[in-house]
BALOBA-1460 file (C-alpha; in Angstrom, 3 decimals):
// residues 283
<rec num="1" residu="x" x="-173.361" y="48.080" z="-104.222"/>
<rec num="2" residu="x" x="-169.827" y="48.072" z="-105.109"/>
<rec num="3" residu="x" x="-167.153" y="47.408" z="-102.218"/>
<rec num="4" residu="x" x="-164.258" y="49.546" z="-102.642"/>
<rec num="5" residu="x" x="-161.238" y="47.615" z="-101.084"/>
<rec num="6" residu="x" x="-158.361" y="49.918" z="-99.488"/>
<rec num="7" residu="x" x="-155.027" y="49.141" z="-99.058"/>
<rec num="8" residu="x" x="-153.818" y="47.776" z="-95.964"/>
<rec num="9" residu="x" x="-151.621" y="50.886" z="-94.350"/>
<rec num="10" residu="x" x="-148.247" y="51.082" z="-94.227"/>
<rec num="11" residu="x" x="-145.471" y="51.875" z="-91.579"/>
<rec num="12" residu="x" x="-144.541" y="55.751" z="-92.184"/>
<rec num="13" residu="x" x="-140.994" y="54.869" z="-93.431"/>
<rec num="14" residu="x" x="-140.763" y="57.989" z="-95.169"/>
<rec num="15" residu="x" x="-140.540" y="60.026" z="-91.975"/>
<rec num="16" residu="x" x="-137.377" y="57.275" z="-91.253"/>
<rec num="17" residu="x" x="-133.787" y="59.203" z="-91.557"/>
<rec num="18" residu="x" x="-132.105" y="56.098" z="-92.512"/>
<rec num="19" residu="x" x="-128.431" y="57.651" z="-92.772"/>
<rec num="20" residu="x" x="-128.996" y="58.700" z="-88.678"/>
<rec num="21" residu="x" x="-130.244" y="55.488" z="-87.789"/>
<rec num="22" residu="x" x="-127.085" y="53.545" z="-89.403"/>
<rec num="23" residu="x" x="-125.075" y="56.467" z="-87.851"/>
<rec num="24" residu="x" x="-126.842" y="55.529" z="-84.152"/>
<rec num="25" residu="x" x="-125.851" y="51.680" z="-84.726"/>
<rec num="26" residu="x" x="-123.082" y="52.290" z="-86.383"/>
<rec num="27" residu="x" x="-123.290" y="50.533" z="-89.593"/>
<rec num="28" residu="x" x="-121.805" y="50.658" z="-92.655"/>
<rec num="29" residu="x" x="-122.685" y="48.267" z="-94.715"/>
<rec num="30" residu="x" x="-125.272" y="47.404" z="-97.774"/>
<rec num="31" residu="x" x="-128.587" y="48.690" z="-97.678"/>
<rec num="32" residu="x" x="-129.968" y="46.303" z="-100.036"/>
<rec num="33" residu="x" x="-133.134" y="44.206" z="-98.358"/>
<rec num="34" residu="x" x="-131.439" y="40.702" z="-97.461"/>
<rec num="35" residu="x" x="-130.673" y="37.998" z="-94.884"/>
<rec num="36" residu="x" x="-127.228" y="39.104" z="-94.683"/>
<rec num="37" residu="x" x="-128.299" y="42.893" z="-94.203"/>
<rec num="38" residu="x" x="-131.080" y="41.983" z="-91.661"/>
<rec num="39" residu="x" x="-128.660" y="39.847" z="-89.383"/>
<rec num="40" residu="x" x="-126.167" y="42.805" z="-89.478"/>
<rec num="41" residu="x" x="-128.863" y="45.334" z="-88.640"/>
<rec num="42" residu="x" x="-130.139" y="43.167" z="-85.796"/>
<rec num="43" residu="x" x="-126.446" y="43.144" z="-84.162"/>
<rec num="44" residu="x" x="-125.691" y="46.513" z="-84.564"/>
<rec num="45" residu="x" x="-128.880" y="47.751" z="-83.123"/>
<rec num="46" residu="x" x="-129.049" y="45.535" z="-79.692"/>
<rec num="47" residu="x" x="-125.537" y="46.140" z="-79.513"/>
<rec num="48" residu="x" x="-126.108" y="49.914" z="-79.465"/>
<rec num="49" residu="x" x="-128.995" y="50.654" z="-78.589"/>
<rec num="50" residu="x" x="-130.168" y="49.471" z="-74.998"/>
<rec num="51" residu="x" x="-133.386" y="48.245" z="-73.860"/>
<rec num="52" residu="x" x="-134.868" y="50.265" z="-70.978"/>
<rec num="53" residu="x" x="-138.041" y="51.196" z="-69.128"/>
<rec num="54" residu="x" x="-136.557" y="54.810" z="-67.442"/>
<rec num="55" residu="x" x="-138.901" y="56.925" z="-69.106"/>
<rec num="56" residu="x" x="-141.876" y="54.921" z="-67.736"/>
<rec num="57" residu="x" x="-140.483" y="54.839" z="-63.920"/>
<rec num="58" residu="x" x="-140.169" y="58.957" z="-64.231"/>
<rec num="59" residu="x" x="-143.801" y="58.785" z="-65.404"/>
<rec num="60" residu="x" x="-143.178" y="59.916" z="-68.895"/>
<rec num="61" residu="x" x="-145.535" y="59.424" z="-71.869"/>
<rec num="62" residu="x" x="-144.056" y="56.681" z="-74.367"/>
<rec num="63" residu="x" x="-144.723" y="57.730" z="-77.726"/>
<rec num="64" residu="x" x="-144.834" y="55.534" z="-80.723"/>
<rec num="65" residu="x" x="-145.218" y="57.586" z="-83.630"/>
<rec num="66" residu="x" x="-142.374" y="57.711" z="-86.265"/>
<rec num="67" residu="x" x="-141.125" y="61.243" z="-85.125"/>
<rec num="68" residu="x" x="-141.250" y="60.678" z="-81.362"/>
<rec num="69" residu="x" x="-138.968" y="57.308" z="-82.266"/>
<rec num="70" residu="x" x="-136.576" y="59.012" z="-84.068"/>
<rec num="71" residu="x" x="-135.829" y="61.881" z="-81.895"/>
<rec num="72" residu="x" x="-135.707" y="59.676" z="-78.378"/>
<rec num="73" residu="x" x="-134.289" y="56.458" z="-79.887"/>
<rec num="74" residu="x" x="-131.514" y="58.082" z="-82.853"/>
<rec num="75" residu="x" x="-131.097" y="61.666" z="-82.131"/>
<rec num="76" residu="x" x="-131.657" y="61.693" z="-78.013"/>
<rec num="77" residu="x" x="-129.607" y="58.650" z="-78.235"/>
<rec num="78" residu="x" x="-131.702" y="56.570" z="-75.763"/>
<rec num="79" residu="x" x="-133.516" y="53.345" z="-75.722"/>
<rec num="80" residu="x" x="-136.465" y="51.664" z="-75.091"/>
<rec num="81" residu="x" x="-138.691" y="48.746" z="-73.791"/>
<rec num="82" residu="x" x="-140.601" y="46.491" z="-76.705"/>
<rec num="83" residu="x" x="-143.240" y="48.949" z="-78.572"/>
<rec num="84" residu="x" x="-140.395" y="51.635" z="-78.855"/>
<rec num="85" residu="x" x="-137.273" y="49.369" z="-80.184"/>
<rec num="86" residu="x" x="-139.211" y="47.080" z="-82.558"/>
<rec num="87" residu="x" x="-141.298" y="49.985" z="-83.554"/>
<rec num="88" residu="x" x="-138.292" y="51.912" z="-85.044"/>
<rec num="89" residu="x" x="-137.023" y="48.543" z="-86.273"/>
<rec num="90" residu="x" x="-139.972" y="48.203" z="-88.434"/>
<rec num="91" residu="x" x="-139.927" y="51.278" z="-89.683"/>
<rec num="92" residu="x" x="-135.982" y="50.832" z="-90.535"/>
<rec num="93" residu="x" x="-136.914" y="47.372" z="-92.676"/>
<rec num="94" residu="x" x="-140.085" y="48.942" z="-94.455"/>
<rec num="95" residu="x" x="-137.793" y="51.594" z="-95.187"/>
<rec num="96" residu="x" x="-135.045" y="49.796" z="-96.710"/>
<rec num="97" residu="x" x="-138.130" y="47.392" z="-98.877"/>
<rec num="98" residu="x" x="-138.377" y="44.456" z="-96.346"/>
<rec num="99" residu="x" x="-141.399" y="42.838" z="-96.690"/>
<rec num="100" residu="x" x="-142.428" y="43.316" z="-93.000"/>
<rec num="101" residu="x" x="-145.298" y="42.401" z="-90.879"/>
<rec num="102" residu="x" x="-145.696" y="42.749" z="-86.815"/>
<rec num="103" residu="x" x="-147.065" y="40.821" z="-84.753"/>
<rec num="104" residu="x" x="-148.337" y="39.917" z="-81.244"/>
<rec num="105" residu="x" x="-147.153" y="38.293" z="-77.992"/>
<rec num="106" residu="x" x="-146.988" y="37.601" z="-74.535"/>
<rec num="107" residu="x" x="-143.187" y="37.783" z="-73.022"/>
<rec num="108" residu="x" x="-142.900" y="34.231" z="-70.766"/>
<rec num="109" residu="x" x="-139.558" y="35.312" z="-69.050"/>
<rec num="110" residu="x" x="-139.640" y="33.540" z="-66.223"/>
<rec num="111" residu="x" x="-143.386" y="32.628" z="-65.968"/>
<rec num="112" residu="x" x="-144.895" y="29.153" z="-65.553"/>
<rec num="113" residu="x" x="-147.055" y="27.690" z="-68.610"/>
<rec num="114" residu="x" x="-150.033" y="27.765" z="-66.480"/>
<rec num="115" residu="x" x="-149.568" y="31.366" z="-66.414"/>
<rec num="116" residu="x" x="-151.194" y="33.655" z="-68.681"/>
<rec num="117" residu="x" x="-149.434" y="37.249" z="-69.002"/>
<rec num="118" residu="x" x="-150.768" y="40.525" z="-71.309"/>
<rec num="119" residu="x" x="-150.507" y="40.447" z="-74.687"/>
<rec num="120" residu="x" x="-148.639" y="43.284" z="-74.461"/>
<rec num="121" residu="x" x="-145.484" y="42.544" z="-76.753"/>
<rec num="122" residu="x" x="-144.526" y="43.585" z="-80.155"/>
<rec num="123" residu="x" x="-142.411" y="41.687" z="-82.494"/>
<rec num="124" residu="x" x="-141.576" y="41.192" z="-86.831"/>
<rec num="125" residu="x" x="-142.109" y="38.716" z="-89.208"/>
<rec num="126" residu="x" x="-140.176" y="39.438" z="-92.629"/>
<rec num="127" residu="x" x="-139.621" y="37.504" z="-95.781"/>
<rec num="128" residu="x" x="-137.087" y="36.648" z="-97.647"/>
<rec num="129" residu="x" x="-137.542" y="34.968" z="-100.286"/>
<rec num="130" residu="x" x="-140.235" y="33.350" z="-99.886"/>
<rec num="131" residu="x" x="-138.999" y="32.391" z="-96.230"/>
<rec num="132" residu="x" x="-140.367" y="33.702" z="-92.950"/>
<rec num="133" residu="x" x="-137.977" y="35.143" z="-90.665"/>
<rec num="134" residu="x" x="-138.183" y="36.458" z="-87.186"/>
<rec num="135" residu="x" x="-136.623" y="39.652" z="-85.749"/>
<rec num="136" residu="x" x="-136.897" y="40.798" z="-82.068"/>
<rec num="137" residu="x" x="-134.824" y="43.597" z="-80.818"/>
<rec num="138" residu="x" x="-137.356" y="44.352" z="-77.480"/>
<rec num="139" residu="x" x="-136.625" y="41.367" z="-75.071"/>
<rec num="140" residu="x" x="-134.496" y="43.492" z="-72.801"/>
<rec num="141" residu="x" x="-131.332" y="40.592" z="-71.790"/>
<rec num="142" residu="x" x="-132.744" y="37.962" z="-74.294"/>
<rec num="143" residu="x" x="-133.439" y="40.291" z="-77.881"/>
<rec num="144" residu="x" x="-132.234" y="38.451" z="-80.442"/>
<rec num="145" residu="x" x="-129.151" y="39.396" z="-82.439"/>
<rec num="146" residu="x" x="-129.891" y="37.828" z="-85.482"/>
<rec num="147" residu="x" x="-132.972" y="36.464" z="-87.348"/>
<rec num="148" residu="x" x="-134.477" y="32.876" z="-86.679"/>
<rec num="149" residu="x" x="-136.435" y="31.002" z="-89.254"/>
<rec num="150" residu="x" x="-139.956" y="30.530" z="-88.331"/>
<rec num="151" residu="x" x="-141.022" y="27.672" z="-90.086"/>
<rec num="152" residu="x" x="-137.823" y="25.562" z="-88.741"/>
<rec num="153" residu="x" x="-138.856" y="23.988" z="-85.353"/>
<rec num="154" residu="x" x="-134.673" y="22.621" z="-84.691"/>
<rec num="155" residu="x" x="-131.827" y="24.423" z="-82.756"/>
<rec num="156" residu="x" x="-131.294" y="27.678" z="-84.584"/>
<rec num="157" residu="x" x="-127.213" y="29.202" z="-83.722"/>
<rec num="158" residu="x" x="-127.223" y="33.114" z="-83.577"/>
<rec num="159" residu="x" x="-124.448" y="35.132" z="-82.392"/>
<rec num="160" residu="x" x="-125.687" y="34.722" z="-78.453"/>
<rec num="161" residu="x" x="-127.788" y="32.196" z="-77.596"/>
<rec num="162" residu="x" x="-129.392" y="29.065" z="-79.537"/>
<rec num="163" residu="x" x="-133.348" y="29.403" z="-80.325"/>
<rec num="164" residu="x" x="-135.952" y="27.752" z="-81.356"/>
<rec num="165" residu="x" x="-139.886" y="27.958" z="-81.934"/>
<rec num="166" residu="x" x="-141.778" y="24.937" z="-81.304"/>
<rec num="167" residu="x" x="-145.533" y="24.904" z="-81.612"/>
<rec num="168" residu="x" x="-148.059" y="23.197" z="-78.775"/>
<rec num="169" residu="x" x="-151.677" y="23.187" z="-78.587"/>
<rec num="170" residu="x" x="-152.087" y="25.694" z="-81.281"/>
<rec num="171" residu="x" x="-149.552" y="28.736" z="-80.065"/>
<rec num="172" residu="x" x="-146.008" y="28.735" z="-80.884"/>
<rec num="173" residu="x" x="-143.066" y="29.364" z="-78.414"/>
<rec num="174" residu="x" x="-139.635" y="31.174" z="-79.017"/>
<rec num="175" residu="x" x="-137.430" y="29.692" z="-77.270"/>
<rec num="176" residu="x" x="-133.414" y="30.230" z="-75.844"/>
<rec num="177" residu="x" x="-131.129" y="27.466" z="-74.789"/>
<rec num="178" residu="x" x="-129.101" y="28.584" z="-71.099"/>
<rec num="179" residu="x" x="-126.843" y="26.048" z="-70.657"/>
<rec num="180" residu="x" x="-129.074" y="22.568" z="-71.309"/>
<rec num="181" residu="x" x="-132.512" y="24.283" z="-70.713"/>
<rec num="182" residu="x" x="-134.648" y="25.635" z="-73.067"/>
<rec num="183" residu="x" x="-136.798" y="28.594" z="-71.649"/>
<rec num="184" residu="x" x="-139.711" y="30.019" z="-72.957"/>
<rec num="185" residu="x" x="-139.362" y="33.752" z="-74.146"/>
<rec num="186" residu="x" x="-142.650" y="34.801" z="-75.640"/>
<rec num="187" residu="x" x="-145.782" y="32.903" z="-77.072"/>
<rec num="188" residu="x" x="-147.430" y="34.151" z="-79.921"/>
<rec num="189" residu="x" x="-150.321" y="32.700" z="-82.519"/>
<rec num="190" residu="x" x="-148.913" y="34.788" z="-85.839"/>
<rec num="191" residu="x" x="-151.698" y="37.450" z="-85.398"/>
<rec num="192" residu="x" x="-151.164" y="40.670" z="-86.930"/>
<rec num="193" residu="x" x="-150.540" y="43.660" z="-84.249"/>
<rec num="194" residu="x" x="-151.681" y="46.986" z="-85.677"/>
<rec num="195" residu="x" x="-150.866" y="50.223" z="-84.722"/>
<rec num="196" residu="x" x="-154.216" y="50.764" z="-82.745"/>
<rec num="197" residu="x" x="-153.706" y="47.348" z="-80.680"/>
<rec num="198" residu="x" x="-149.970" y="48.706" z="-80.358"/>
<rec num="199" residu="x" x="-151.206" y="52.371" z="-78.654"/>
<rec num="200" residu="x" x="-153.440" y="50.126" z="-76.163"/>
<rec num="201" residu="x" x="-150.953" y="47.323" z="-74.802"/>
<rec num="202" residu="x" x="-148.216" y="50.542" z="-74.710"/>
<rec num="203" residu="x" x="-151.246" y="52.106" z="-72.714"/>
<rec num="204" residu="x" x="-151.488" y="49.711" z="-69.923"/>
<rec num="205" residu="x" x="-147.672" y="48.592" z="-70.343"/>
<rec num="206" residu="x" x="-146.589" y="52.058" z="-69.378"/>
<rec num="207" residu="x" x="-149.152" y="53.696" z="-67.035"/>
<rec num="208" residu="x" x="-150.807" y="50.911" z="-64.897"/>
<rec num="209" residu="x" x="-149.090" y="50.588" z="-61.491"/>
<rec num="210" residu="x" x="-148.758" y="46.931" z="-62.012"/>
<rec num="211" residu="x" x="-146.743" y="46.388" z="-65.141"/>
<rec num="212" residu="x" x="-143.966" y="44.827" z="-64.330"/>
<rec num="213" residu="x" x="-142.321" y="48.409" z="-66.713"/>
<rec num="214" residu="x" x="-143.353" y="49.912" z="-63.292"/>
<rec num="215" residu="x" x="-142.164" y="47.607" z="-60.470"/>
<rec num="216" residu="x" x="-138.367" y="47.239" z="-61.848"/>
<rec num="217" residu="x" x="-135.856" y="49.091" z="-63.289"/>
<rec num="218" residu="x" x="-134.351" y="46.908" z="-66.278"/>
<rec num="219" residu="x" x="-131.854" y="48.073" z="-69.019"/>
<rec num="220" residu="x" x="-129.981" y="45.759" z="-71.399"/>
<rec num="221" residu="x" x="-127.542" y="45.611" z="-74.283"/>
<rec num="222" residu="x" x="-125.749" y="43.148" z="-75.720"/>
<rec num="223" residu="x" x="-122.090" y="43.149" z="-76.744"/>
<rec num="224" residu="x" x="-120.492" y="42.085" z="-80.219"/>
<rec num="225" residu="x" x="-118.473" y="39.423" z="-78.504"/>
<rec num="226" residu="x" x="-120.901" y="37.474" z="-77.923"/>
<rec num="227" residu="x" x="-121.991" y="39.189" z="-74.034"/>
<rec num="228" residu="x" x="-125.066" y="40.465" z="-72.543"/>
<rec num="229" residu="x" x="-124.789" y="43.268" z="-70.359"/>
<rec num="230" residu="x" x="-128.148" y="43.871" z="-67.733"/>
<rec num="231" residu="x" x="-129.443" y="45.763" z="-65.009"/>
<rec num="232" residu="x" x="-132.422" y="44.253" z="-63.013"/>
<rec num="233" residu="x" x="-133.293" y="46.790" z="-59.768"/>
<rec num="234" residu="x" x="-130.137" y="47.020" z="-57.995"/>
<rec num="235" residu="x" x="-127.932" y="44.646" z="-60.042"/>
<rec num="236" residu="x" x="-126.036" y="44.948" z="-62.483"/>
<rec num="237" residu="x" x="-124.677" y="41.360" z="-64.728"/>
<rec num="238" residu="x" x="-122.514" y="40.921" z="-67.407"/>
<rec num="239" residu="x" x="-122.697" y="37.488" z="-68.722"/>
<rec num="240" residu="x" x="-121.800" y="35.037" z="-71.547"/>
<rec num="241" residu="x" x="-124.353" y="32.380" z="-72.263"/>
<rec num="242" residu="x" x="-124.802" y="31.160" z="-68.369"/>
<rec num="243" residu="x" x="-121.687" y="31.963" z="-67.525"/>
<rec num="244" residu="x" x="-121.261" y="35.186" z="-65.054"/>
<rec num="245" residu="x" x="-118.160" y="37.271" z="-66.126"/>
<rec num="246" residu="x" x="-118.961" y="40.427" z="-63.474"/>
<rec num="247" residu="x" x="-121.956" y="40.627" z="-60.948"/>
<rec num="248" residu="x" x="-122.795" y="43.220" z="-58.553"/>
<rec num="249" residu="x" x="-124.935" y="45.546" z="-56.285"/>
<rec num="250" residu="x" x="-125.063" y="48.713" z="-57.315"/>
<rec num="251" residu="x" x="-126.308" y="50.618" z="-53.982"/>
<rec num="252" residu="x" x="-126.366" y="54.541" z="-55.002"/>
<rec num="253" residu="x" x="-127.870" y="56.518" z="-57.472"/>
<rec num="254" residu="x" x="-124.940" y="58.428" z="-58.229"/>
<rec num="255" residu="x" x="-123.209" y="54.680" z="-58.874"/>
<rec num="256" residu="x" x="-126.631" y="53.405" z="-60.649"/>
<rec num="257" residu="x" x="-125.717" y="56.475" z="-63.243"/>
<rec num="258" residu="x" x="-122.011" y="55.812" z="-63.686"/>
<rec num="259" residu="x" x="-123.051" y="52.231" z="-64.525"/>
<rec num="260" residu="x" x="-125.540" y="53.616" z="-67.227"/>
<rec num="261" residu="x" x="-122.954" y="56.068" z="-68.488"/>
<rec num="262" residu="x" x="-119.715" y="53.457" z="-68.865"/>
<rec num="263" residu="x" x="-122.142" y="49.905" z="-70.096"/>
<rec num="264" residu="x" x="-125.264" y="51.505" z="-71.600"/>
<rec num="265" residu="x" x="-123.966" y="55.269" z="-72.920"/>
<rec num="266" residu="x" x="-126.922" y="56.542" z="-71.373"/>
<rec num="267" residu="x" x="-126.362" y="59.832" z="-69.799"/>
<rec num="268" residu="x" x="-128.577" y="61.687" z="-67.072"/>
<rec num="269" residu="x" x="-127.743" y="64.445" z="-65.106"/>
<rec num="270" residu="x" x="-126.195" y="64.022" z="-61.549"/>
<rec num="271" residu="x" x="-128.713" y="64.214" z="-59.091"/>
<rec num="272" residu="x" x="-131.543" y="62.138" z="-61.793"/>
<rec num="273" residu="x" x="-133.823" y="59.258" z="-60.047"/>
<rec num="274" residu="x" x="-135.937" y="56.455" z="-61.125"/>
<rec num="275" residu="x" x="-138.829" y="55.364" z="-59.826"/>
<rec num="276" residu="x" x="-142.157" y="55.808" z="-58.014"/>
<rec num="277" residu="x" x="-144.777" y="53.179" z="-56.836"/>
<rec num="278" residu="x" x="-143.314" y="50.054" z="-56.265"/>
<rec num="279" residu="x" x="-139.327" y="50.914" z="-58.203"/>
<rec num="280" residu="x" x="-136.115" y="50.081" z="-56.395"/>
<rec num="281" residu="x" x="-135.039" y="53.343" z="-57.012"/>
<rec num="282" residu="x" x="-137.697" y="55.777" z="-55.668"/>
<rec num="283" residu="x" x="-137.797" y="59.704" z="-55.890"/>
C-alpha cells in the first residue's frame, strides 16, 4: 500500500494585510526576511500594540483565526494576551518568508520551580540562516523586544532587559535579568504547538474561572526608550529595568479608562467595566 505523505500546513498568511499591520506598528522599514527586520518588527509591535486580557474579563470569545486577528488586533486597534499577539506575529513572519515554527510553554512569572503551571503559552522559533532565533511578543510586562538566540546559553542584551535560556533536567528556561536576579519567564521542551493544541489551551485560558486571564486585569506595553508600562488589578507601573519611574493606585473606573486611553491607546466608552468572578474590577 502506498503512503501518500501531505504537507505539513501552513499559517494562512495570505489572509495577512501586511501594509495595515506595518501601518498598526508603525513601521517603515524593509520587508525583506532578516535579523535586522525581525528585531525591528519585534519593537514596533510590543511598543504598539499592548498586551491585555479585557476581552476575557467581559466574557468575550477569543478568536484565533487569521480574520478575527486582523480585525481586533490591526483594524479594532486592540491587543491581546499570548495566543492572540504571537498568533498574528506568526502570521506577519510566514507572510514576509520567515522560516517560522511555534511552539509550546508554560509562563513561570513568579512561580516556584516546584510548581507546575498549564501549558497554556504560545511562542516562535525562526531561522535565520541556519540559526535558531526566538521571538515572544505575549509575556504581558516581560515580551521580548528583540530576538534571542536559542542555541546560546550566555547573557543575551536586547533593547529592555538581558535574557537568557539555560537548559536543566531536560526543559529549557527563558530567562530575564532584574537587577542581579535572573527570573524564570517560561519553560518549554521545543515541542511544536499546532493550531488544534492552540484552540484548547486558548479554551481553558479564556473561559475557566481559574485562569489567572480571569482573576486579574493585566495590560502591558513597552516603550522605545527602553520602559515598560503595566497595569496589574488596580495598579498601574511604569518602570525601567527595576527601577520605578511612576507607581500608583488607580481607584475608579472612569480613572482605570483614562489610564488605558493616555499609556495603552485603548479606548472604551465611558461607563465600560471589567470583570466578573474573581476581577478587581467587577460589573
Amino acid at each position: 500500500m502506498k503512503l501518500i505523505m501531505k504537507d505539513k500546513p501552513r499559517e494562512h498568511a495570505s489572509e495577512i494585510d501586511i501594509d495595515a499591520y506595518f501601518a498598526r506598528i508603525r513601521y517603515v522599514g524593509s520587508r525583506e526576511p532578516t535579523l535586522d527586520v525581525l528585531h525591528a518588527i519585534l519593537g514596533h509591535h510590543t511598543a504598539a500594540i499592548p498586551f491585555e486580557n479585557l476581552d476575557v474579563l467581559q466574557g468575550r470569545h477569543i478568536r484565533l483565526d487569521a480574520a478575527s486577528l486582523q480585525q481586533k488586533l490591526v483594524r479594532e486597534r486592540r491587543g491581546g494576551y499570548c495566543f492572540e499577539q504571537n498568533g498574528l506575529l506568526l502570521l506577519v513572519l510566514t507572510a514576509l518568508g520567515f522560516q517560522v515554527t511555534p511552539l509550546s510553554a508554560r509562563v513561570r512569572i513568579a512561580h516556584p520551580r516546584d510548581f507546575t503551571p498549564p501549558r497554556t503559552h504560545l511562542f516562535i522559533r525562526i531561522e535565520i540562516a541556519g540559526e535558531p532565533w526566538l521571538a515572544d511578543v505575549g509575556t504581558g510586562g516581560l515580551s521580548l523586544t528583540a530576538a534571542i538566540r536559542f542555541d546560546d546559553m550566555s547573557e543575551q542584551a536586547t533593547p529592555h532587559e538581558p535574557r537568557r535560556i539555560i537548559r536543566e533536567d531536560g526543559r529549557y528556561f527563558h530567562q530575564v535579568k532584574l537587577g542581579d536576579e535572573w527570573s524564570d519567564v517560561c519553560e518549554f521542551t521545543g515541542e511544536e504547538m499546532p493550531p488544534i493544541d492552540r484552540e484548547l489551551a486558548n479554551w481553558w485560558t479564556s473561559t475557566n474561572p481559574g485562569s489567572t486571564f480571569h482573576q486579574n486585569l493585566m495590560v502591558a506595553c513597552a516603550g522605545p526608550d527602553g520602559t515598560r508600562r503595566t497595569i496589574l488589578n488596580r495598579e498601574l507601573t511604569i518602570r525601567r529595568g527595576v527601577r520605578i519611574i511612576e507607581q500608583r493606585e488607580l481607584v475608579t473606573p472612569a480613572e482605570l479608562l483614562e489610564v488605558l486611553a493616555q499609556h495603552f491607546e485603548l479606548y472604551f466608552p465611558a461607563g465600560t467595566h471589567f470583570g466578573k468572578h474573581g476581577s478587581p474590577w467587577p460589573s
